[in-house]
py3Dmol code that shows the C-alpha trace and the ligand (Angstrom):
import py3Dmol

protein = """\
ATOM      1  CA  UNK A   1     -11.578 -23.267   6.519  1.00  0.00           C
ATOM      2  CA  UNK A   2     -13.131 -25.729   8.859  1.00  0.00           C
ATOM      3  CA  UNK A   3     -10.936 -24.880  11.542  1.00  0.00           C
ATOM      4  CA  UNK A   4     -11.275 -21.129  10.677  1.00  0.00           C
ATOM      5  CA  UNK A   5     -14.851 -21.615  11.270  1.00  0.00           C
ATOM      6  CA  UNK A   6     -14.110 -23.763  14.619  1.00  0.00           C
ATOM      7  CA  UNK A   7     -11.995 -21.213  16.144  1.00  0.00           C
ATOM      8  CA  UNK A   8     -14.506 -18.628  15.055  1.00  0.00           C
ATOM      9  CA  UNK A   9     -17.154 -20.244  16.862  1.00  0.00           C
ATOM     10  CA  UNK A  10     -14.893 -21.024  20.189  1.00  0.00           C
ATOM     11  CA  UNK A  11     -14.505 -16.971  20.739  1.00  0.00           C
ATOM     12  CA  UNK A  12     -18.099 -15.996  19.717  1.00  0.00           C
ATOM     13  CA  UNK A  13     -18.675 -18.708  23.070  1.00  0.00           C
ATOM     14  CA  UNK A  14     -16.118 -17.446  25.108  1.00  0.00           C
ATOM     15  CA  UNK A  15     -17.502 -13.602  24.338  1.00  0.00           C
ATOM     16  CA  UNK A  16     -21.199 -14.872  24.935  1.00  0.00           C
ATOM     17  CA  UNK A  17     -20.010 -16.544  27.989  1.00  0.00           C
ATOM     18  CA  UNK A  18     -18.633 -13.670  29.365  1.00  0.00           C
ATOM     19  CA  UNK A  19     -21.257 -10.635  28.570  1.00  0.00           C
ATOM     20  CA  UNK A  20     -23.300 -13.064  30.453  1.00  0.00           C
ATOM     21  CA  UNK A  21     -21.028 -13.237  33.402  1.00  0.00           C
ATOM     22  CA  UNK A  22     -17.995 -11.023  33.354  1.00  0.00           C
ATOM     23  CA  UNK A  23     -15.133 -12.473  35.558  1.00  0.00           C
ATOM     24  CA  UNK A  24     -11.988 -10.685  36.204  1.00  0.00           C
ATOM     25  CA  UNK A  25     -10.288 -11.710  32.582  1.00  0.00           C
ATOM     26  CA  UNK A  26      -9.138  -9.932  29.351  1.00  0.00           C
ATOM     27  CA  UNK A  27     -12.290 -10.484  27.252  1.00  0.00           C
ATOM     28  CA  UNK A  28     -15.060  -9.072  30.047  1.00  0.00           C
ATOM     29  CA  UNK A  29     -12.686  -5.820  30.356  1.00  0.00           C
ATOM     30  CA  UNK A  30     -12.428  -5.731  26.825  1.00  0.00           C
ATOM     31  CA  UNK A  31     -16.398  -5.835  26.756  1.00  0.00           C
ATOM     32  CA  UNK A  32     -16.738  -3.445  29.576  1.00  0.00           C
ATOM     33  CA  UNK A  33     -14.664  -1.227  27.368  1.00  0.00           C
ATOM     34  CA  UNK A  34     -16.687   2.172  26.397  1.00  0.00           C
ATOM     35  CA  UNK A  35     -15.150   1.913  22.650  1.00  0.00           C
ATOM     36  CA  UNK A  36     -18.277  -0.651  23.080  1.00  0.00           C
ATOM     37  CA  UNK A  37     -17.565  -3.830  21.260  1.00  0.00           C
ATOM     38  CA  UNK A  38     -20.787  -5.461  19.650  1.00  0.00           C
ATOM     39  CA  UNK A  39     -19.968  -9.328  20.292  1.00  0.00           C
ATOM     40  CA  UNK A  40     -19.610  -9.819  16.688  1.00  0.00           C
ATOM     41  CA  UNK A  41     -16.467  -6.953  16.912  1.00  0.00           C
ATOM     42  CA  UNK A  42     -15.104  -8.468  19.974  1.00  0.00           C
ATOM     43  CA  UNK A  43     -14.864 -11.786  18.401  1.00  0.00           C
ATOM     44  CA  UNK A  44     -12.662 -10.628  15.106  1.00  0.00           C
ATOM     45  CA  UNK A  45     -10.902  -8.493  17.745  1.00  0.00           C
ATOM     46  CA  UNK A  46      -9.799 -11.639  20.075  1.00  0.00           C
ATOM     47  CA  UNK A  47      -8.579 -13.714  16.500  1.00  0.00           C
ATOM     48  CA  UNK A  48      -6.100 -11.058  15.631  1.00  0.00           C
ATOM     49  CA  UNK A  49      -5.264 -11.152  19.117  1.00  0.00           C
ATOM     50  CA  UNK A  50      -4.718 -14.801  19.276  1.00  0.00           C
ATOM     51  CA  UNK A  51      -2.568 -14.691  16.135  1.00  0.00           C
ATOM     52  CA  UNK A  52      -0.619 -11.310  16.552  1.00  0.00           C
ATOM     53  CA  UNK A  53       0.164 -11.879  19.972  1.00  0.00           C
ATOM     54  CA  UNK A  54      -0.016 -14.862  21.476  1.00  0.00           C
ATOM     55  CA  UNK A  55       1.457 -16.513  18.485  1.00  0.00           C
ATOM     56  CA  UNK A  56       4.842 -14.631  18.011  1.00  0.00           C
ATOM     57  CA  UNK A  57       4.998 -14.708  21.326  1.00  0.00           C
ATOM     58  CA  UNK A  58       4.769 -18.379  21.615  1.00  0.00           C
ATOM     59  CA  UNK A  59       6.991 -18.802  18.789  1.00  0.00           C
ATOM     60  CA  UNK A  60       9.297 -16.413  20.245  1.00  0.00           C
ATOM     61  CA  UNK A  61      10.120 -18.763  23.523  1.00  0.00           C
ATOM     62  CA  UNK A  62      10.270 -21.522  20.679  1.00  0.00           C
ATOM     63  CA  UNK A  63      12.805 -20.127  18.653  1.00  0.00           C
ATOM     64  CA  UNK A  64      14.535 -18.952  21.744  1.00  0.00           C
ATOM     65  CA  UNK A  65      14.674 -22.900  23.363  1.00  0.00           C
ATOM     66  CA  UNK A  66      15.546 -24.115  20.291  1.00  0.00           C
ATOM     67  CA  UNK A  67      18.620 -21.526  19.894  1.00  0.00           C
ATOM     68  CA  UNK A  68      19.546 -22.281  23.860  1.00  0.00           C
ATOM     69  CA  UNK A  69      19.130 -26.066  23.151  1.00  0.00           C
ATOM     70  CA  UNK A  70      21.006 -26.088  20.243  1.00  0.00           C
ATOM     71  CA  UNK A  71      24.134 -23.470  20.164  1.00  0.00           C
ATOM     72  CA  UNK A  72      26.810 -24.185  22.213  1.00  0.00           C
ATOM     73  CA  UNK A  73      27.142 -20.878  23.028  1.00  0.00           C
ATOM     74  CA  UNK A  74      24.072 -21.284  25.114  1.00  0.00           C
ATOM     75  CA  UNK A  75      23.708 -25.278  25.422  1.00  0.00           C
ATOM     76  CA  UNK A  76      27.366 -25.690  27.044  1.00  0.00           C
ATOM     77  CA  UNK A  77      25.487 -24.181  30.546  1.00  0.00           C
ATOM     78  CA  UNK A  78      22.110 -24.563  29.717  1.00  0.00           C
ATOM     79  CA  UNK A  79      21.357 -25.319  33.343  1.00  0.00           C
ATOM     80  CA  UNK A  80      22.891 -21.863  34.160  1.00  0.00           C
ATOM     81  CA  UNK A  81      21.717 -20.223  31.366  1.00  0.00           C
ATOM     82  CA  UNK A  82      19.338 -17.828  33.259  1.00  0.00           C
ATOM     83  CA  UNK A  83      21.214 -14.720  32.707  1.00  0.00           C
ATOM     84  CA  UNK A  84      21.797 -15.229  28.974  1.00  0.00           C
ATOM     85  CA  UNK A  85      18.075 -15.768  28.138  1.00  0.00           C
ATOM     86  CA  UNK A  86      17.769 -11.859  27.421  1.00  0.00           C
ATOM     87  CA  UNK A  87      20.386 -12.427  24.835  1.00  0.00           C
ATOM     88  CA  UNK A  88      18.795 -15.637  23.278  1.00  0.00           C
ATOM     89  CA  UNK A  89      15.629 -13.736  22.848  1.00  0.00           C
ATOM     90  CA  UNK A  90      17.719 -10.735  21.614  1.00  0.00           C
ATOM     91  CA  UNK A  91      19.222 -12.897  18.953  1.00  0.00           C
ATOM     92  CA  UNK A  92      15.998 -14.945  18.000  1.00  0.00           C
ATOM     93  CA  UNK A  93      14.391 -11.476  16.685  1.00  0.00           C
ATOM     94  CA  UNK A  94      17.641 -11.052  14.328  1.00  0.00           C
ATOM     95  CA  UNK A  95      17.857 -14.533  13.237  1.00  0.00           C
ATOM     96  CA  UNK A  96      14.441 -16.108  13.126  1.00  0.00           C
ATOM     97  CA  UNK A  97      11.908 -13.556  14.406  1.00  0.00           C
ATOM     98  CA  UNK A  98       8.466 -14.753  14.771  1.00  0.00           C
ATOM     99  CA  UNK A  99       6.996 -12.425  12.172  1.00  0.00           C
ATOM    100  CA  UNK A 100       8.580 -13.010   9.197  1.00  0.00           C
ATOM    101  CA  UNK A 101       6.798 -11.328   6.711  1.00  0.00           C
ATOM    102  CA  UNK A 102       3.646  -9.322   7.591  1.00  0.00           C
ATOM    103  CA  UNK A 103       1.043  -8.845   5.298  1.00  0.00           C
ATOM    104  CA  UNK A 104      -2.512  -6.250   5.212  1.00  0.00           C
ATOM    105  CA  UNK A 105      -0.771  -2.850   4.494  1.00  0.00           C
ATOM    106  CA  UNK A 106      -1.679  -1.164   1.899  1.00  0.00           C
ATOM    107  CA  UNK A 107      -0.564   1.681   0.233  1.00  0.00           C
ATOM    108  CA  UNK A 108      -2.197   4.949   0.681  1.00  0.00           C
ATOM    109  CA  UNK A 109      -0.569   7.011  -2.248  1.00  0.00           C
ATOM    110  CA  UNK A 110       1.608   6.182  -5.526  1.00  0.00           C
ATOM    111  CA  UNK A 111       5.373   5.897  -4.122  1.00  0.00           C
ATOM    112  CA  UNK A 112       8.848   4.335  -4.465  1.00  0.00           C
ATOM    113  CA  UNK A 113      10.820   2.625  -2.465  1.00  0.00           C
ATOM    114  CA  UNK A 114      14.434   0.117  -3.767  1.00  0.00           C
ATOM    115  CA  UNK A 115      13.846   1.285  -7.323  1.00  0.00           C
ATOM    116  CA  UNK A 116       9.893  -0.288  -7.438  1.00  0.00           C
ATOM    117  CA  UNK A 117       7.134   1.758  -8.214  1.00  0.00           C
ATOM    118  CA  UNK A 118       4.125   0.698  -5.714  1.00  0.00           C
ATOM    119  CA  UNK A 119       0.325   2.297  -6.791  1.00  0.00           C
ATOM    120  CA  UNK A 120      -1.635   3.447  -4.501  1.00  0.00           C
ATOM    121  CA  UNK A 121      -4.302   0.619  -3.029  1.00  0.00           C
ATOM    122  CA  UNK A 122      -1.581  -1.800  -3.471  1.00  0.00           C
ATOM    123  CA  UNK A 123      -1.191  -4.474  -0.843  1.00  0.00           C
ATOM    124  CA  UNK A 124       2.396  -4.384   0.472  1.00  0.00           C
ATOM    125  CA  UNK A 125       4.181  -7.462   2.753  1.00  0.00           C
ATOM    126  CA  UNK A 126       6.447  -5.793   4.945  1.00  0.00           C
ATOM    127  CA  UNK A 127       9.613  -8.720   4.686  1.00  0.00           C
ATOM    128  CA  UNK A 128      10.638  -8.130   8.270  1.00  0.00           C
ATOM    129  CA  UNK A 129      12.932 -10.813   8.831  1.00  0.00           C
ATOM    130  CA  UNK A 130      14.659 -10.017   5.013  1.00  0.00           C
ATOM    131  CA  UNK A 131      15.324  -6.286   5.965  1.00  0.00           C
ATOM    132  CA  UNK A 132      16.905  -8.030   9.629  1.00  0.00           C
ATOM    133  CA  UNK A 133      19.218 -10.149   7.088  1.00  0.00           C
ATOM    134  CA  UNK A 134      20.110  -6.962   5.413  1.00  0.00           C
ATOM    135  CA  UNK A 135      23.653  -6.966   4.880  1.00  0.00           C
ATOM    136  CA  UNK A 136      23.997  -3.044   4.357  1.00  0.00           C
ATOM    137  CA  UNK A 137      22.025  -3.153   7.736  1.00  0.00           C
ATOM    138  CA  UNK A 138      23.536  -6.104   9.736  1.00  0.00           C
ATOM    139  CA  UNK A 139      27.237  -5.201   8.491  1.00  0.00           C
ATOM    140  CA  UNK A 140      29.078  -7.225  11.002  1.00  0.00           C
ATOM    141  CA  UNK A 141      27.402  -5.980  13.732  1.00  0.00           C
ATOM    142  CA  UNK A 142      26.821  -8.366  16.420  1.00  0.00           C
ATOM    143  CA  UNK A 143      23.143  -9.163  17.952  1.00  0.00           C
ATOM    144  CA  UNK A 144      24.468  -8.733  21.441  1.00  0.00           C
ATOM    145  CA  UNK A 145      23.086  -5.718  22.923  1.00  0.00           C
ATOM    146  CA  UNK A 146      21.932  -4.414  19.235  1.00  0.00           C
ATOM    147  CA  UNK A 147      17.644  -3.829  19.968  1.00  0.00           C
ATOM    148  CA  UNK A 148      17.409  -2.014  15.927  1.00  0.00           C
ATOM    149  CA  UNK A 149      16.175  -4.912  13.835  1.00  0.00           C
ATOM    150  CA  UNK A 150      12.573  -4.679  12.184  1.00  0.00           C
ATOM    151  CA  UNK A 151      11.008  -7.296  14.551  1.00  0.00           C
ATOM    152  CA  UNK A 152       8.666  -5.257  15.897  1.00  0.00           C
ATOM    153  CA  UNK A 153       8.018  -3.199  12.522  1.00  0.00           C
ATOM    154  CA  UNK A 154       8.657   0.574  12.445  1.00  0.00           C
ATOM    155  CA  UNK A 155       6.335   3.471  12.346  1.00  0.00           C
ATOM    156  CA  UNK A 156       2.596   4.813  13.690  1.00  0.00           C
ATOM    157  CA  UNK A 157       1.316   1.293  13.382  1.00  0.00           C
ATOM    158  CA  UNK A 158       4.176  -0.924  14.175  1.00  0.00           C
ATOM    159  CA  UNK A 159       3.501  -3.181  17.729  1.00  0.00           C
ATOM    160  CA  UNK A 160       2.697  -1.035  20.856  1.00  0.00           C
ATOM    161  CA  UNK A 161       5.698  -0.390  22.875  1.00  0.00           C
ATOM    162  CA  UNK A 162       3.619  -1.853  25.835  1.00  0.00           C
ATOM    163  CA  UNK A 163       2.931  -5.037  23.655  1.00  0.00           C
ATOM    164  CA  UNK A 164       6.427  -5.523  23.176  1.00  0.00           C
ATOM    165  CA  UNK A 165       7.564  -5.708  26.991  1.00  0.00           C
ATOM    166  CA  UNK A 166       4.403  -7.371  28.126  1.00  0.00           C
ATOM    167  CA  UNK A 167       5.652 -10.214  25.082  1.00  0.00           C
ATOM    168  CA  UNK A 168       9.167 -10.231  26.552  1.00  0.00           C
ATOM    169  CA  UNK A 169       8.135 -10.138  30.154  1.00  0.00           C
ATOM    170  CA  UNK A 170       6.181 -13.649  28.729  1.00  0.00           C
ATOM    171  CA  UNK A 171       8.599 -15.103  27.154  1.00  0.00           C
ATOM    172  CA  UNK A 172      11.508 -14.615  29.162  1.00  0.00           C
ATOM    173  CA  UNK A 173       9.425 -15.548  32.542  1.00  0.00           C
ATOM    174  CA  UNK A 174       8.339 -18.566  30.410  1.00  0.00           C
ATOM    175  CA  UNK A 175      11.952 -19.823  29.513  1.00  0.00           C
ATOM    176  CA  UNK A 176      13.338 -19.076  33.228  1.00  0.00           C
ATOM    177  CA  UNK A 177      10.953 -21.263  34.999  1.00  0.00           C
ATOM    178  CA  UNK A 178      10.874 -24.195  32.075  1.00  0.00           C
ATOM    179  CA  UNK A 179      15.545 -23.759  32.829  1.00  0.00           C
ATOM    180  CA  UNK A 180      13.838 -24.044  36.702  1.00  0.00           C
ATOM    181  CA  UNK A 181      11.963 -27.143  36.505  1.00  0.00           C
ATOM    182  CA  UNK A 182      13.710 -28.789  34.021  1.00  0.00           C
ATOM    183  CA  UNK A 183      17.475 -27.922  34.279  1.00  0.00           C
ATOM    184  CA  UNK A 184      19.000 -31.140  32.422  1.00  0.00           C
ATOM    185  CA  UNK A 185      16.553 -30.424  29.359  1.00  0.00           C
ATOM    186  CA  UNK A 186      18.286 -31.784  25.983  1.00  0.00           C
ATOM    187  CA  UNK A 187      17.390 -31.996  23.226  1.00  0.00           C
ATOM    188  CA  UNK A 188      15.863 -35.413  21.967  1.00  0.00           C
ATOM    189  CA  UNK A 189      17.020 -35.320  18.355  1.00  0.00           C
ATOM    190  CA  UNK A 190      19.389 -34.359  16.358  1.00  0.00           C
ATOM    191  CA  UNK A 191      19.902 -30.301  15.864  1.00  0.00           C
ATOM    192  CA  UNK A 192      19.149 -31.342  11.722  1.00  0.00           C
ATOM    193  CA  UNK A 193      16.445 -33.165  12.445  1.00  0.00           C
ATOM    194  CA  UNK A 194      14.332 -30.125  13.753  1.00  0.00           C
ATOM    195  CA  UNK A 195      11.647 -28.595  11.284  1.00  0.00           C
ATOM    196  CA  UNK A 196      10.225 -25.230  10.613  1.00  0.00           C
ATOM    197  CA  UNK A 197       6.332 -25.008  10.279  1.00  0.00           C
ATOM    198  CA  UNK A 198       5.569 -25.010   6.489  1.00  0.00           C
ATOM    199  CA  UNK A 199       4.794 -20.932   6.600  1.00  0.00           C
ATOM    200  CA  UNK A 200       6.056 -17.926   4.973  1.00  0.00           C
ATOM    201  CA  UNK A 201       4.511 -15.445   7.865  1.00  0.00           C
ATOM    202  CA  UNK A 202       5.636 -17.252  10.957  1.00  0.00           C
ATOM    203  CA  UNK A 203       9.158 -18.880  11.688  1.00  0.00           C
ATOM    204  CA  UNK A 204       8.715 -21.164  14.358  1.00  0.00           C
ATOM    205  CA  UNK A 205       9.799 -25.041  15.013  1.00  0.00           C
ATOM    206  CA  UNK A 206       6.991 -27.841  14.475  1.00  0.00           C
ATOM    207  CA  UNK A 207       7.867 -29.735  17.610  1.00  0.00           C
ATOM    208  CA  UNK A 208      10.714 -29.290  19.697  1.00  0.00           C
ATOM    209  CA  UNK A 209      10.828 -32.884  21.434  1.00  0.00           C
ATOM    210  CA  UNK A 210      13.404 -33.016  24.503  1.00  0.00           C
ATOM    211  CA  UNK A 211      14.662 -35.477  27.499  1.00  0.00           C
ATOM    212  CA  UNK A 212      14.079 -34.462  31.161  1.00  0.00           C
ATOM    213  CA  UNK A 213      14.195 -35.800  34.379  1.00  0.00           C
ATOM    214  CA  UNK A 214      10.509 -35.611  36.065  1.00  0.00           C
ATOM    215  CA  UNK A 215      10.380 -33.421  38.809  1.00  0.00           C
ATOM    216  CA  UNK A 216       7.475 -34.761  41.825  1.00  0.00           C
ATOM    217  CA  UNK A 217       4.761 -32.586  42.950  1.00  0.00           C
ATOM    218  CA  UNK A 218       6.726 -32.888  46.426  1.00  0.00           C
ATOM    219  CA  UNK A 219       9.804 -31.518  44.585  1.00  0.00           C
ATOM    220  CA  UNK A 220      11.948 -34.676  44.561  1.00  0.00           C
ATOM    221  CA  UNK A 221      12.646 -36.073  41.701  1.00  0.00           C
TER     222      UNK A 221
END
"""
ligand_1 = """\
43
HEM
C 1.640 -9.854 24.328
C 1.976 -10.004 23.052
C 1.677 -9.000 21.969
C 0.641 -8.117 21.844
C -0.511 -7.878 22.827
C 0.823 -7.411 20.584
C -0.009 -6.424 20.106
C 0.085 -5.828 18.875
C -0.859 -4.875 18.328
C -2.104 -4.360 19.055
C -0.445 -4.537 17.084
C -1.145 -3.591 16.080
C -0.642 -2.185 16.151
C -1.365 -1.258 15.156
O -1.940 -1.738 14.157
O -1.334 -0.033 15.342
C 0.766 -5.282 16.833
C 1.488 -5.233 15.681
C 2.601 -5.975 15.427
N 3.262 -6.811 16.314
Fe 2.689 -7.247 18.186
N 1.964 -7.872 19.972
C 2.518 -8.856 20.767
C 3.647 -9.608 20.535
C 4.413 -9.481 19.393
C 5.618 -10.252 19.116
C 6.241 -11.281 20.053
C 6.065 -9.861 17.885
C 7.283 -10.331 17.119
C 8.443 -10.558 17.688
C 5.155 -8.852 17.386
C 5.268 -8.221 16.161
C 4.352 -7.342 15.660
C 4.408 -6.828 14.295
C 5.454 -7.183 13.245
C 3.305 -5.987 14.147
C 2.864 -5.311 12.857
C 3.200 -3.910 12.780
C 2.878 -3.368 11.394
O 1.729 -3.488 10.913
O 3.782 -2.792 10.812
N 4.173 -8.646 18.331
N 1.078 -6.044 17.949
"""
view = py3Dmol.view(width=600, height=400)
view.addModel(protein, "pdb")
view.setStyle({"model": 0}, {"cartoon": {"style": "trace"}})
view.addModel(ligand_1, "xyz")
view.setStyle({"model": 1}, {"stick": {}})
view.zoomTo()
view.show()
């Protein structure tokens, strides 16, 4: 709660900050907007940004340097790996997507769905990563080239098409210039030793520690 609160009062700053002098960022277009925020709006607004963007995203290039860092598939050329980091990403939202579960639907009429009657008003956790792990849905068919897994959700409210390649733009520009600057990368532990953050919503590794040789500002290294 105490960080809630922290993190609470952080973006009621930054949105202060900016209504007082907008620069040529996010949050002063965002204020500028004429849906007309009230700073109290804008600040909720920028938390569910923080956690339903920029953290699957982050944990997406996790996931994805973990998978490169680990598989030999990937880890046999990881200094050449640039044009298989489409696939790792690919593969990451099959096997350990960032959203894992996502909760705050709820229903808006009595319905069924697998055999389970769900009431009207009822909360429901889409299991995102589960229906992914489908084997009725996955039957033997490989990741490779395969974009219809649940990552993303489904449906009027799942993310914004535009959300979605702005994210993978991100990530993937994010693991080509870390393969860039730091093309003998390995990994510092052993594969086991890795851990997943204690969540049910988000899959994503702790810490992923790894050896690399320093690169100088002048570019020798
Ligand atoms: C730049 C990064 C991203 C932005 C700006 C973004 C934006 C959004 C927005 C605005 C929504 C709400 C849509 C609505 O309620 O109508 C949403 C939903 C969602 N996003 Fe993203 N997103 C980003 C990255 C990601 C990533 C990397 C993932 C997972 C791989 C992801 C998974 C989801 C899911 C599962 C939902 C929920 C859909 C539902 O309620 O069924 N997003 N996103």
């Amino acid at each position: 709660m105490a960080a809630q609160r922290e993190l609470m009062a952080r973006m009621a700053h930054l949105v202060a900050e900016r209504r007082a002098a907008p620069g040529p960022d996010a949050v002063s277009r965002l204020l500028a907007h004429p849906a007309g925020y009230t700073d109290d709006e804008l600040t909720a607004e920028l938390i569910v940004v923080l956690g339903g963007g920029n953290q699957p995203t982050g944990e997406w290039i996790g996931n994805a340097l973990r998978l490169m860092l680990t598989d030999e598939r990937f880890s046999a050329s990881f200094a050449g790996a640039r044009s298989s980091v489409r696939a790792a990403l690919n593969e990451v939202l099959w096997e350990d997507t960032p959203t894992q579960i996502h909760a705050g639907r709820f229903a808006v009429h009595d319905t069924e769905l697998g055999g389970r009657r769900i009431g009207r008003g009822d909360m429901v956790l889409l299991g995102l990563s589960g229906a992914n792990q489908d084997p009725s849905v996955r039957a033997g068919v490989p990741a490779e080239g395969n974009n219809a897994h649940l990552s993303f959700s489904h449906g009027a409210h799942r993310c914004p098409f535009p959300a979605q390649d702005i994210a993978e733009t991100v990530a993937a520009t994010a693991v080509e210039i870390l393969l860039d600057r730091l093309p003998d990368a390995e990994l510092a532990v052993a594969p086991r030793e890795l851990r997943w953050r204690p969540s049910p919503w988000v899959r994503g590794v702790s810490s992923l520690p790894v050896t690399f040789t320093p690169v100088s500002p002048r570019g020798d290294s």
